[in-house]
N, C-alpha and C positions, 0 to 999 in steps of 0.2 A: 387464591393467594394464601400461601401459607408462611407465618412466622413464631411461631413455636415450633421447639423442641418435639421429635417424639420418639416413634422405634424406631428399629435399627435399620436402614435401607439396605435395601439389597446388595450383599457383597461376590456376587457375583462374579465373573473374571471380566472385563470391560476391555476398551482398547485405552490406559493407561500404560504410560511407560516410564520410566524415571530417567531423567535426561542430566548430561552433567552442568554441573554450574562454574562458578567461579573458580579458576584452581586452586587461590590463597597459596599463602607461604608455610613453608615448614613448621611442625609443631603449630603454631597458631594457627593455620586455615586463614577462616574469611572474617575470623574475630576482628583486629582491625576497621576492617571497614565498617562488620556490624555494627563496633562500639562508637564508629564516628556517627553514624546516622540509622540506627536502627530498622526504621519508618521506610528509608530513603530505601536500603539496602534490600530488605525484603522485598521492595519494589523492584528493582531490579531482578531480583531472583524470579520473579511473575514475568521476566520478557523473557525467561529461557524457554518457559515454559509452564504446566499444573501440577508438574511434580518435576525436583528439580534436586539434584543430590548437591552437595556442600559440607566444609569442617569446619565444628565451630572447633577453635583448638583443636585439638588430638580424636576429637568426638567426631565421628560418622553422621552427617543427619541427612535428611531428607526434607524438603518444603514441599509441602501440598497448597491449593489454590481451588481444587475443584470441589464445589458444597455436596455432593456425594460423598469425596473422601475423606474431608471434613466432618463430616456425620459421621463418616466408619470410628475416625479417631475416638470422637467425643464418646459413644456410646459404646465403642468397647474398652474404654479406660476400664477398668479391673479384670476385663478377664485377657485380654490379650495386649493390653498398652497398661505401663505401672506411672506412675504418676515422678519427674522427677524427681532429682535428688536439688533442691533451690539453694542457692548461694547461703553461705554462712550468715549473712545480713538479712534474709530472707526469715530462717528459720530464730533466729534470734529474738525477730519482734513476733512472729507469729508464732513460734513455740512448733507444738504438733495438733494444732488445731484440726478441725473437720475437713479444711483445703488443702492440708499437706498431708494428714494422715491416710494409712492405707490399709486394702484387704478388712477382714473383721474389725480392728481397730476404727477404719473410717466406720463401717457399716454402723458399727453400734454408737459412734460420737454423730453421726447422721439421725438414727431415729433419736437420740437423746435432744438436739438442739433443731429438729423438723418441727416440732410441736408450736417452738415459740412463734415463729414467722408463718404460719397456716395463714389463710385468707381471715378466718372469723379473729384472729389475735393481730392481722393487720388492720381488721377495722377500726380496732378497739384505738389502734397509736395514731388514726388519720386525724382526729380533733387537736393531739399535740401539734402536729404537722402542719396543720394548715394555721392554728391557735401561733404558733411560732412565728411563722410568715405577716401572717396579722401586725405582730410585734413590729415585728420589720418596717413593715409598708406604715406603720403608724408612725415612725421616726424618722421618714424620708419628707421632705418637700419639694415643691416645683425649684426645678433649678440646683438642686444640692449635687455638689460634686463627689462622685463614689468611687472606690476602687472597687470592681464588681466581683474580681475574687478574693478580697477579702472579708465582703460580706455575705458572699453566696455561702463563706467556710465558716463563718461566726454561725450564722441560720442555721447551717447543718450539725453544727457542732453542739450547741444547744437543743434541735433535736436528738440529735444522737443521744446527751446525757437525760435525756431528757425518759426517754423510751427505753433507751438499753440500763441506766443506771437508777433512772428512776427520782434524780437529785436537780436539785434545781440555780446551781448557782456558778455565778460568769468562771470563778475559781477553778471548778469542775471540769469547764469546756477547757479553757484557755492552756492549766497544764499538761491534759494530756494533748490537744492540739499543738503544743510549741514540740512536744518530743515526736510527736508521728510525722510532724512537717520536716524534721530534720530525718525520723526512719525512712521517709518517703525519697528523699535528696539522696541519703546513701546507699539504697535499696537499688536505684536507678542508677547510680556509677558503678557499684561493682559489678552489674548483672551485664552491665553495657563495657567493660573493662578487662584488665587481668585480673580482676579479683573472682572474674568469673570461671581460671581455672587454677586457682592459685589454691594450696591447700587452705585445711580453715585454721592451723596452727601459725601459720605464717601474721604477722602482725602488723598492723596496718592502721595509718593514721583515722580512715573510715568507719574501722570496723572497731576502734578506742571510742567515736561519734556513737555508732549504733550500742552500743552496749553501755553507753553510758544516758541515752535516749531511751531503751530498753527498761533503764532500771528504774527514770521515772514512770514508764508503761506501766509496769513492777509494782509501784510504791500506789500510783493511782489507783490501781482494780484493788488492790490489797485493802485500801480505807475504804473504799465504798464497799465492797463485801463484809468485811467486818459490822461495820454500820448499816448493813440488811440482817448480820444476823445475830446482832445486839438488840434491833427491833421487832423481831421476834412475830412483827404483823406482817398478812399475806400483801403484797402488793403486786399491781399490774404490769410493771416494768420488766424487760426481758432476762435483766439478771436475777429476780426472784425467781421466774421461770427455771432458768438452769440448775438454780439452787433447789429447787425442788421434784429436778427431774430423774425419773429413778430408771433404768434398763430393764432387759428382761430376766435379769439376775439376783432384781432387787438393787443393784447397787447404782450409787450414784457419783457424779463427777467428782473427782478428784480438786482442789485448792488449784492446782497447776492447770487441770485443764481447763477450772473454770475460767481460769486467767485468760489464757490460748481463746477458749468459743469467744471471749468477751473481748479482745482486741479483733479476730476475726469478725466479729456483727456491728465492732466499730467502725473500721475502717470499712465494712461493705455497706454502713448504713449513712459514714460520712463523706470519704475521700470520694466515692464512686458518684454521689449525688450530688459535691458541690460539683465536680467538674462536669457534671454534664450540665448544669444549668449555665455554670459560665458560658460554656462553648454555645448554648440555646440564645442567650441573652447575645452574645457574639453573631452568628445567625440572622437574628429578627432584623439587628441593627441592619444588614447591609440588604433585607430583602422585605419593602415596606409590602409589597403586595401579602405577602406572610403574614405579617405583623396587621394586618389590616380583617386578613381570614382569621384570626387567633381573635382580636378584638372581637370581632363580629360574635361569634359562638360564646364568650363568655357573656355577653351584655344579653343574649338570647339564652341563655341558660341560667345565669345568676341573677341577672339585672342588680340590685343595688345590694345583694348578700354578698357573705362570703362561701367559699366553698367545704363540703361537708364530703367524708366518703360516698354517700347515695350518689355525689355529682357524679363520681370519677367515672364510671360508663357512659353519661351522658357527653362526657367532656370528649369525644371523639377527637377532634383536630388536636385539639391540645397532647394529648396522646398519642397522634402524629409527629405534633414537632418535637418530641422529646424521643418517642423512634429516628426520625430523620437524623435528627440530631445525634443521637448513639450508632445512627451509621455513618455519619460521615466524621463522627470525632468519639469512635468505642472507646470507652474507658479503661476497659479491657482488651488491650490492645494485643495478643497473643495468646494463645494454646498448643501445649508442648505434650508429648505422650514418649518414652522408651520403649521399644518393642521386647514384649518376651517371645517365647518360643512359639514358632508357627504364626507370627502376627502376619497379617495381609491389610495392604489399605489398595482400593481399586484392583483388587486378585493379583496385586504385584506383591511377593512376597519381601517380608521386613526383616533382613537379618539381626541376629538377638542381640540387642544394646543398641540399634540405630535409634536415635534420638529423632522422631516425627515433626515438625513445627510447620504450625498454622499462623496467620495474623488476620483479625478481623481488618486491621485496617487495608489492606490489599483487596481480599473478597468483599467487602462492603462497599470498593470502590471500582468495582469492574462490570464495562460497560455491557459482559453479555446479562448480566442479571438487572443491571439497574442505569435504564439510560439517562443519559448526560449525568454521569456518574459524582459529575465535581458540582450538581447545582442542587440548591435546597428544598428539595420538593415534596414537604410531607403528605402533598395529596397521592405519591405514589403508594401509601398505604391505606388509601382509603378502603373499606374491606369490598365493596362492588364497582368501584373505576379505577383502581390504583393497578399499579405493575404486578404481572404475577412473576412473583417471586419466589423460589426454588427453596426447600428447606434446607438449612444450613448455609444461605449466601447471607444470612442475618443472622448474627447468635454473636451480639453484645453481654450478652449472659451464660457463654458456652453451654453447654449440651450433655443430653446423654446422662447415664447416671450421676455425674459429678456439675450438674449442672448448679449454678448460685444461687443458695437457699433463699437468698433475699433480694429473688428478683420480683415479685410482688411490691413487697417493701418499697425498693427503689423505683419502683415506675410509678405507686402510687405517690411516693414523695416526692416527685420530681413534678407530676402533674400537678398535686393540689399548690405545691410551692407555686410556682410558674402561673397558677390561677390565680392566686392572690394577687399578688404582684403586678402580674399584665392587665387584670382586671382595674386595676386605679391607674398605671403607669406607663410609660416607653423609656426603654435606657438607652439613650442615643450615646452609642460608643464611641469614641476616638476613631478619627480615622487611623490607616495603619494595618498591614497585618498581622495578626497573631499566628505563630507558628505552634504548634504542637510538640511538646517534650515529652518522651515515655521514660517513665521511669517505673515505682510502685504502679498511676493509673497516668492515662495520658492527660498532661498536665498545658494550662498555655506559658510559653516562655517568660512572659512578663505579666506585669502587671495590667488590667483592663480597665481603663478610667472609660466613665459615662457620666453623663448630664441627666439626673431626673426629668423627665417631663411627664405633668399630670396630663390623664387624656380626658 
């Protein structure tokens, strides 16, 4: 079974064809429908076919479905696939960060902010991590009524400032959280909208929201940088890191960029991690036998501790249900690639500007790779009885050179979190379902109330 990233699979000419899809309406395409249901829509694109042509707007594009040419995409973003141009709203909060930059630009803001998140500098932040969680579960009692994603976003919010800023107080979390939660809201409309071909001059009550959510972004990174380098001592947290990380040129990030890396290791260290715990806590509730295996291995692993890095490989299941879990609700709900000259996905040639689009949640949920595709079964990952599974039918963390620096990070905070927590507790959630909203990361539509109960 393989689920990691790696080379490039063989591109080869294969019996792929590209079949057409919806016809859509004039100048818009299949925009429309997209923007009614994203999720829904791409679904539908997967019954025509594994490659399947479509317009969003005026735009040419092509959906792939099959984990071959899934993999062609991912690992030839820079030399033959260029990395979109993202909505106005897009680039606004994220600046030109390491996930939008490109060519040498990306390469050298890559080796510049690669260093932070390495395995030995994620050890170093699992004590916050888990230290956090603690906090948590020591404020809960038997019986307390929670909204589960508003604490799973406090949790993360506080480590995030915690790791990446280095500061430690609710002030910190709270206001850059109230401005990324509204980036996130309008990020999600205009991409799903006509804001998604609308020029970026054009004015708009959304994009008045984002830029003035932006400028808290803005004002946040600004005090706490300033306040690293008024203090003048080394410190452990990842924004000291940037600030002291030099190229092969000698030189180092720029005020701007450091802004840009430091909203980009936010929201991959916050948005990406609450919600996949929500969705996990959602999960357990409706599948006790899970929730029974998860209990089992931590009281067999930890017994009456808490959990430390050295756990996270023993914590096997655990790190099952949080894979399971990013396959049936990826955070990262799509991967987009523009073809340049000569691009090919499955040796079917890509004419120059066709716009490529993949979605984890389609291939994460297609029964030739993952049977009974709609049930929660993290023992499909077991590494000697679990499903074999095909590289690139899983890549919640996309692929190939531009694959997400903090996917380390994110798995190990998502496990030790989830350890803590499961280990003292059950959040028996409301009945009801919860539907999935993509916007920035796939979000649940409402709110998730649960009932603490000690186990």
């Amino acid at each position: 079974m393989s689920t990691e990233t790696g080379p490039a699979v063989d591109a080869r000419p294969r019996s792929h064809r590209i079949v057409p899809g919806p016809k859509g309406l004039p100048f818009l395409g299949s925009l429309p429908q997209f923007g009614k249901d994203p999720l829904a829509f791409f679904g539908r694109l997967r019954s025509y076919g594994t490659m399947v042509s479509w317009r969003f707007g005026p735009n040419r594009c092509v959906f792939i479905a099959d984990p071959e040419c899934v993999g062609e995409l991912l690992t030839e973003t820079e030399r033959t696939f260029d990395q979109p141009a993202l909505g106005i709203a897009f680039r606004t909060v994220m600046g030109n960060g390491v996930v939008v930059a490109r060519g040498t630009d990306w390469r050298r803001k890559r080796s510049l902010v690669q260093p932070s998140v390495r395995p030995r500098q994620v050890r170093s932040y699992a004590s916050t991590m888990a230290g956090s969680a603690v906090e948590l579960a020591d404020s809960w009692s038997d019986g307390d009524r929670v909204d589960v994603k508003r604490e799973m976003a406090a949790l993360t919010q506080r480590i995030a400032v915690r790791t990446i800023f280095g500061v430690d107080t609710a002030a910190d979390a709270e206001a850059m959280g109230r401005a990324m939660d509204v980036a996130q809201l309008e990020i999600g409309k205009e991409f799903a909208g006509l804001g998604a071909i609308l020029p970026d001059w054009v004015p708009t009550p959304g994009r008045a929201r984002i830029k003035k959510a932006a400028a808290v972004i803005d004002a946040e990174v600004a005090r706490v940088v300033a306040r690293h380098r008024d203090g003048g001592d080394e410190r452990p947290d990842l924004l000291s890191r940037l600030l002291t990380a030099v190229d092969g040129a000698g030189a180092r990030l720029t005020d701007q960029e450091i802004r840009d890396e430091t909203v980009t290791l936010y929201i991959g260290g916050h948005e990406t991690t609450s919600s996949t715990l929500v969705w996990a806590w959602y999960l357990l509730a409706r599948e006790p036998r899970v929730r029974a295996a998860l209990a089992e291995e931590l009281d067999r692993v930890l017994g009456d501790r808490e959990p430390g890095f050295e756990d996270y490989a023993q914590l096997t299941y655990t790190q099952s249900v949080v894979k399971e879990t990013l396959r049936l609700y990826p955070t990262i709900w799509l991967v987009t690639g523009v073809a340049k000259e000569g691009a090919r996905i499955g040796g079917v040639p890509m004419p120059r500007g066709t716009r490529v689009w993949s979605s984890q949640w389609v291939t994460h949920r297609d029964a030739r790779w993952f049977p009974e595709p709609e049930e929660f079964r993290p023992e499909r990952w077991d590494p000697e009885t679990g499903d074999d599974v095909p590289e690139y039918a899983w890549f919640p963390f996309g692929g190939g050179p531009r694959v997400c620096l903090g996917t380390r990070f994110a798995m190990v905070e998502a496990v030790l979190v989830l350890a803590v927590l499961a280990r003292r507790f059950e959040l028996v959630v409301d009945p009801g379902v919860v539907s999935p909203v993509p916007s920035l990361t796939l979000q649940p539509d409402r709110e998730v109330m649960a009932t603490v109960r000690r186990r």
